[in-house]
C-alpha positions in Angstrom: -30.2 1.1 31.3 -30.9 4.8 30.6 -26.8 5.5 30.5 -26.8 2.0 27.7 -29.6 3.8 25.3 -28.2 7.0 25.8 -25.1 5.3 24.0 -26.4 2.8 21.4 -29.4 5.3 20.3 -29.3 8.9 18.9 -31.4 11.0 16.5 -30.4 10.9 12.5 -31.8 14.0 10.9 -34.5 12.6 8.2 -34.3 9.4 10.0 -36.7 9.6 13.1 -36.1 9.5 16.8 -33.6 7.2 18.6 -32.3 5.2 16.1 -28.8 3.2 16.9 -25.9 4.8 16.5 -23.9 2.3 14.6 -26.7 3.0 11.3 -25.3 6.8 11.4 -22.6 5.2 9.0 -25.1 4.4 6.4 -26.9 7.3 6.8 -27.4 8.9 3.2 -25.4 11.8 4.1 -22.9 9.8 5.4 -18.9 10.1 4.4 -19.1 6.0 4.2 -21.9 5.8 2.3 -20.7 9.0 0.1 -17.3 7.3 -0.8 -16.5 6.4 -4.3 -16.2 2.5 -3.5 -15.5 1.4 -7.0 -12.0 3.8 -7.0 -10.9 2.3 -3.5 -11.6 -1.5 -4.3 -10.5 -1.3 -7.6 -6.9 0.5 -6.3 -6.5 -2.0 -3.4 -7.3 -4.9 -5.6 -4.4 -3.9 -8.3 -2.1 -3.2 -5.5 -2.9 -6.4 -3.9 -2.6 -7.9 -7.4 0.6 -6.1 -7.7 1.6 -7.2 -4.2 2.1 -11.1 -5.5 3.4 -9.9 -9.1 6.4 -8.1 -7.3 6.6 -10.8 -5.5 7.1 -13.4 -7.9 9.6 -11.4 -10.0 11.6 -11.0 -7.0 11.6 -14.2 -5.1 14.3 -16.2 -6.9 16.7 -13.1 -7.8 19.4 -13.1 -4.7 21.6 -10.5 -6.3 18.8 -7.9 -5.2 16.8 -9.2 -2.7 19.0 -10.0 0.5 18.7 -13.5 0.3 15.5 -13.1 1.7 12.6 -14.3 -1.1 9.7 -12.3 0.9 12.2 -8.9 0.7 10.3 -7.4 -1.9 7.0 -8.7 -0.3 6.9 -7.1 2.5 8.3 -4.0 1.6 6.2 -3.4 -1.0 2.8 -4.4 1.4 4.2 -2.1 4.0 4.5 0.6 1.3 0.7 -0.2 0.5 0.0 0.2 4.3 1.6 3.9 4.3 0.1 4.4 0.9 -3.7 3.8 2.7 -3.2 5.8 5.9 -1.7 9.1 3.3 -5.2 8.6 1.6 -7.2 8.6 4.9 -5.3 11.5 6.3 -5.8 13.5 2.7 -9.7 12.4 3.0 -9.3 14.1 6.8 -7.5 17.1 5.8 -10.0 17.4 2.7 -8.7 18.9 -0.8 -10.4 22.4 0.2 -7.7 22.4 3.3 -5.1 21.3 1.1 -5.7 24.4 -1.1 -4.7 26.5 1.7 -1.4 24.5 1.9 -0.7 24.0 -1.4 2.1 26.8 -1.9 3.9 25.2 1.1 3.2 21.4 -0.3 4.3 22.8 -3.8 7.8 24.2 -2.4 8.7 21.3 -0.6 8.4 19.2 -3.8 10.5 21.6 -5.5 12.9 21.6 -2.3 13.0 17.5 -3.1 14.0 17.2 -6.5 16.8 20.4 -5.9 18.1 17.6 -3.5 18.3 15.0 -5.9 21.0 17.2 -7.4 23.2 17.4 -4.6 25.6 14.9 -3.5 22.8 13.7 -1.3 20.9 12.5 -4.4 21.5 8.7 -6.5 21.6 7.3 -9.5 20.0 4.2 -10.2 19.2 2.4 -13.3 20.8 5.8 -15.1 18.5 8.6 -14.0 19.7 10.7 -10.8 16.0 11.1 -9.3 16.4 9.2 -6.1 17.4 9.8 -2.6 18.7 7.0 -0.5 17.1 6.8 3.5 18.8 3.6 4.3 17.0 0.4 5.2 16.4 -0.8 2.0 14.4 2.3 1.7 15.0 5.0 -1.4 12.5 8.6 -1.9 12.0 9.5 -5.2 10.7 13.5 -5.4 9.8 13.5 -8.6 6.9 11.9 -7.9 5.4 14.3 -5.1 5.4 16.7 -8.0 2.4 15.2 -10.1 0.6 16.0 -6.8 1.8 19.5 -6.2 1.4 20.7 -9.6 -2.2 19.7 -10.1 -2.5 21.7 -6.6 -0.9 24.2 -7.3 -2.1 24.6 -11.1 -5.8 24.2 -9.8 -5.7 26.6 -6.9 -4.1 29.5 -9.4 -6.5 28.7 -12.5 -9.5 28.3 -10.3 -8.9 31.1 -7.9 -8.7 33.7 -10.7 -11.7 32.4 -12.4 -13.6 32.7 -10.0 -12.3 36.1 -8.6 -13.4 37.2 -11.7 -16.2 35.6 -12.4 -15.3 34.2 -15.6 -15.9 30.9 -17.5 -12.2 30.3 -18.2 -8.6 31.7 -16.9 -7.4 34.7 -18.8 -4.0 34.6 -20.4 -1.8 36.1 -17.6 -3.1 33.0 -15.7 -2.4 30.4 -17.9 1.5 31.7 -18.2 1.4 32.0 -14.7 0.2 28.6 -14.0 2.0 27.0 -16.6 5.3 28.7 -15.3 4.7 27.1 -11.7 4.6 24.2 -13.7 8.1 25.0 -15.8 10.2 24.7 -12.5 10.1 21.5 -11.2 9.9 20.1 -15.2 13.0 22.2 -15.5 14.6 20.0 -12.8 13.3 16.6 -13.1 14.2 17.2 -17.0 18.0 18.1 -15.5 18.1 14.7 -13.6 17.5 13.5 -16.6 14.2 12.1 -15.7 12.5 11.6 -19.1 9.3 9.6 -18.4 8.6 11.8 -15.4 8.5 14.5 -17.5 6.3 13.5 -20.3 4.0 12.5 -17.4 3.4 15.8 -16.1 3.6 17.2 -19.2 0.3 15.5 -20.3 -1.2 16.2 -16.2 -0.7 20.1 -17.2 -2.7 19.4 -20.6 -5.7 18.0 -18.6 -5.5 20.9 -15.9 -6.1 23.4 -18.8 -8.1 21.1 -21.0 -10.1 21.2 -17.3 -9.9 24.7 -16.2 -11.3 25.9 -19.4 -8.2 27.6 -21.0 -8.4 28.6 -24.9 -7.7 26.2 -27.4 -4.4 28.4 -28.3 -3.1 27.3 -25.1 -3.4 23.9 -25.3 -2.0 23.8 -29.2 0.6 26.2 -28.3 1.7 24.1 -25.7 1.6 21.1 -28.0 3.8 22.8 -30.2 5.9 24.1 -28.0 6.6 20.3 -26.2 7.4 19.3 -29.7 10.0 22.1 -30.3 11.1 21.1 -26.5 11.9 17.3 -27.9 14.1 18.3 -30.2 15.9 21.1 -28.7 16.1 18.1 -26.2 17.9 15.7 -29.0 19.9 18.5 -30.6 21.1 19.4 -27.3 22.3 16.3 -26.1 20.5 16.8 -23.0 19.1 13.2 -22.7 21.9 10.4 -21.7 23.2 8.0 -24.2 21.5 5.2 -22.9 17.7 7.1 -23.1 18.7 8.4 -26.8 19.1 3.9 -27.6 15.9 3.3 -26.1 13.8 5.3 -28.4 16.1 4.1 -31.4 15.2 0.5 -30.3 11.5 1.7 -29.7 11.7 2.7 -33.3 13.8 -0.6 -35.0 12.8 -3.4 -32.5 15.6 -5.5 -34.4 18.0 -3.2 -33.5 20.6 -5.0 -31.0 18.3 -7.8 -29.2 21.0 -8.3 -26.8 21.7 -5.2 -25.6 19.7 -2.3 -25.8 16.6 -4.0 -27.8 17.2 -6.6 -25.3 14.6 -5.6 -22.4 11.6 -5.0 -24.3 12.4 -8.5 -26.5 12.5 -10.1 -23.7 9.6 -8.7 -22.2 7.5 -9.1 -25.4 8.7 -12.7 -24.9 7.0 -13.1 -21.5 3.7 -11.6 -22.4 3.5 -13.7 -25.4 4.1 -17.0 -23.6 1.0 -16.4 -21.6 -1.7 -16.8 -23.9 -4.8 -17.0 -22.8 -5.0 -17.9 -19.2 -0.9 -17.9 -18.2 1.3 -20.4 -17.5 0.2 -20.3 -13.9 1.1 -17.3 -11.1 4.9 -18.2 -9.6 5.2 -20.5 -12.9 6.1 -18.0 -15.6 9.6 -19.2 -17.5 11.0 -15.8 -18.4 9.8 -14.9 -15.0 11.3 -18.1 -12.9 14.6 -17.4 -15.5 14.5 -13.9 -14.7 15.4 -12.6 -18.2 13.2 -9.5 -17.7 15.6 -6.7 -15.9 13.3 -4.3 -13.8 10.7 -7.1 -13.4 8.9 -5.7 -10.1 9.0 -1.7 -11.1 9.1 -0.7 -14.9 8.2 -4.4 -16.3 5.7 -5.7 -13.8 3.1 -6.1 -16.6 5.1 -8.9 -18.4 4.9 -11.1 -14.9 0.6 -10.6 -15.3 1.0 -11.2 -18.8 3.3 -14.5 -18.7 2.1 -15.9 -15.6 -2.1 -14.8 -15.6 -2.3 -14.4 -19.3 -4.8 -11.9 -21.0 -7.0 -12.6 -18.5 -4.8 -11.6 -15.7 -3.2 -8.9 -17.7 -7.0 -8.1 -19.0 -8.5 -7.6 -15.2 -5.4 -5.0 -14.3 -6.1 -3.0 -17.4 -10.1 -3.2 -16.5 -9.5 -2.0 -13.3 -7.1 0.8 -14.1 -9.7 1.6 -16.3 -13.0 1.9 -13.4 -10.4 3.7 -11.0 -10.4 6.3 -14.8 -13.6 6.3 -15.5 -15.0 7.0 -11.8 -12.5 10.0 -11.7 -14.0 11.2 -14.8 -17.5 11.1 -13.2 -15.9 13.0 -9.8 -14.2 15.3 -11.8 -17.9 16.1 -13.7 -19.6 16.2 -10.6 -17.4 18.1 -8.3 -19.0 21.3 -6.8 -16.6 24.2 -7.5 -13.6 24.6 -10.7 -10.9 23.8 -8.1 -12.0 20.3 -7.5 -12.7 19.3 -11.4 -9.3 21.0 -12.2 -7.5 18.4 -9.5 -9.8 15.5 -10.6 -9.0 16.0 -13.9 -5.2 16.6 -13.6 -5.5 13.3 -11.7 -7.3 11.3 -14.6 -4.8 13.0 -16.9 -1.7 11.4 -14.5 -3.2 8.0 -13.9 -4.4 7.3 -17.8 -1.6 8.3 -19.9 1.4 6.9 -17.3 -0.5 3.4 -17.7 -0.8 3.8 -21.0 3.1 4.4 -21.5 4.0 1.6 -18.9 1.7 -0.9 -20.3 2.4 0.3 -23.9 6.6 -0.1 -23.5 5.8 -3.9 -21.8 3.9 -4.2 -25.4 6.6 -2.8 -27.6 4.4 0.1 -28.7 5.4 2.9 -26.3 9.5 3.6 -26.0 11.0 2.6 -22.7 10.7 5.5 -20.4 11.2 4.0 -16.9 7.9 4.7 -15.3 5.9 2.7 -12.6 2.2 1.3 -13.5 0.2 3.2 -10.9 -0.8 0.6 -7.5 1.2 -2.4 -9.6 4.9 -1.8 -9.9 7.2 -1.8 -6.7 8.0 1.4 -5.7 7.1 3.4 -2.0 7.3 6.9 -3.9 4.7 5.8 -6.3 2.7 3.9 -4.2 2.5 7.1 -1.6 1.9 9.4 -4.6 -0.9 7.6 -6.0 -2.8 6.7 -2.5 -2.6 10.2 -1.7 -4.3 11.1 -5.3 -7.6 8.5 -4.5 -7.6 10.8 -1.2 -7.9 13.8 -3.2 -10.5 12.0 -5.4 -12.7 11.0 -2.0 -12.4 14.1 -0.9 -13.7 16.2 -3.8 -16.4 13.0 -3.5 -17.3 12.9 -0.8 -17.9 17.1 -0.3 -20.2 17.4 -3.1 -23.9 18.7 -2.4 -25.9 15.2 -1.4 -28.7 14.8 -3.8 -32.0 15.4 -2.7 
């Protein structure tokens, strides 16, 4: 008896004498009880959400899905699976250990999209950012770096202020930082990975917005992506086929069957839902599969046509509580360093939703990105679980409130 109470009963600081050891989990100062439970529910209930989307784009197509109408499924739930145990070990590791690793992390990811370069690296859908493993199974680098260079950005930025006790990073560290930044851009830019790139080019505007940088910075920088775009155009750096997609973006008549065609068609879908959907796995464009890219770039249009504005409504309210309780974590955190990542993180999740969403809608040009937990995709799906880890982590390490 005395070895049984010995293991079912303990002491809880605050708490009294003996209580049982299972109510240590809810103990106020507890890492269960000091989770942000609104981020994780609301990202496991759009990837779950996502989960049946991707599966009803993909269940009929046989060209891409091995004949096998749960293909897609499965992979895309075992994704989720690798996506939540990343998260748990970045809660482990803690963002404050992951500052010490960050130059390694960072250099890897830089290693990774080099690779994409070599004959090692593919081409699919016209942009050379992936790397085949076999299986089934593709690694796409590009998006490791969102991760790395909010790390990376927020260790430098923070570190200096508060070596020297200042309120916001001097200029030598904002050129600094922003040149960490440059490299990888430089590459993913070379693949040519244009929606990757506006993506962390709006995550480095929220790390200085966040770090406190000088307004200069953040117009200068403005002005300088602007001179970058058309450099970009003069140059003839982007492909033929990304140049059409902004000249449909701006003339949606332009060509409906060819390169007008994917966003008609997906305008087409959402439409057709109205208010409540034609029904989930009933969807006509869906079923007829006249939306290329259904399951990764235009997995919106399946919510739209087959759970209508209500479906579509719930994904866009819950992308916007996973927002909204980063904002609060990224006011609350305890030291620069952890607003700077939380921040970085808001900027990452809020404006490649917005572009995804907004390119389903016709009011963004098509730029090939992934809606964060939805779209099929392990790279994403990996990148994004490991970002909620960061956001627990700076959560759940704040001071506890007296």
């Amino acid at each position: 008896m005395t070895g049984l109470k010995s293991f079912t009963s303990f002491t809880v600081p605050g708490y009294g004498p003996e209580r049982p050891r299972w109510t240590r989990l809810f103990a106020r100062d507890s890492p269960v009880r000091r989770l942000d439970w609104p981020i994780l529910l609301s990202a496991l209930a759009l990837s779950l959400i996502g989960s049946l989307l991707v599966y009803s784009a993909t269940r009929n197509r046989t060209a891409i899905n091995q004949g096998d109408p749960h293909y897609f499924l499965i992979r895309h739930l075992m994704n989720l699976g690798i996506g939540f145990v990343l998260m748990i070990g970045t809660l482990w590791l803690g963002h404050r250990g992951l500052r010490n690793a960050a130059p390694v992390l960072y250099g890897l990811s830089v290693f990774g999209v080099l690779l994409v370069l070599t004959p090692l690296g593919a081409t699919i859908n016209g942009n050379r950012n992936w790397i085949v493993l076999g299986g089934g199974f593709s690694l796409q680098p590009s998006e490791f770096v969102k991760v790395t260079i909010i790390l990376g950005m927020a260790v430098l930025l923070s570190a200096r202020v508060d070596a020297a006790d200042r309120t916001y990073p001097d200029s030598r560290t904002v050129i600094q930082a922003l040149g960490l930044a440059a490299v990888p851009i430089m590459v993913v830019l070379m693949m040519p990975d244009l929606g990757s790139t506006m993506v962390m080019t709006v995550t480095i505007l929220g790390v200085l917005l966040a770090s406190g940088a000088p307004n200069r910075w953040i117009f200068g920088l403005l002005g300088v992506g602007v001179l970058g775009a058309v450099a970009v155009w003069r140059l003839h750096i982007l492909d033929t086929y990304q140049i059409n997609r902004f000249a449909a973006f701006a003339d949606p008549s332009l060509d409906p069957s060819g390169v007008g065609y994917n966003t008609n068609q997906a305008r087409i879908a959402i439409g057709s839902g109205g208010l409540t959907g034609e029904g989930l796995f009933h969807g006509a464009q869906t079923t007829g599969q006249f939306v290329p890219e259904q399951q990764t770039d235009f997995v919106f249009t399946v919510a739209g046509e087959e759970l209508g504005f209500v479906g579509a409504g719930l994904i866009i309210v819950l992308i916007g509580v996973v927002l909204w309780r980063a904002c609060r974590i990224a006011r609350e955190a305890p030291d620069l360093y952890g607003t700077i990542v939380a921040a970085g993180i808001v900027a990452w999740f809020s404006f490649q939703s917005f572009e995804n969403i907004g390119m389903a809608l016709g009011i963004m040009p098509v730029a090939g990105i992934p809606l964060p937990f939805v779209s099929y995709g392990g790279s994403s799906m990996f990148a994004v679980w490991t970002a909620v880890g960061l956001l627990q982590s700076i959560r759940v390490r704040r001071p506890v409130r007296a």
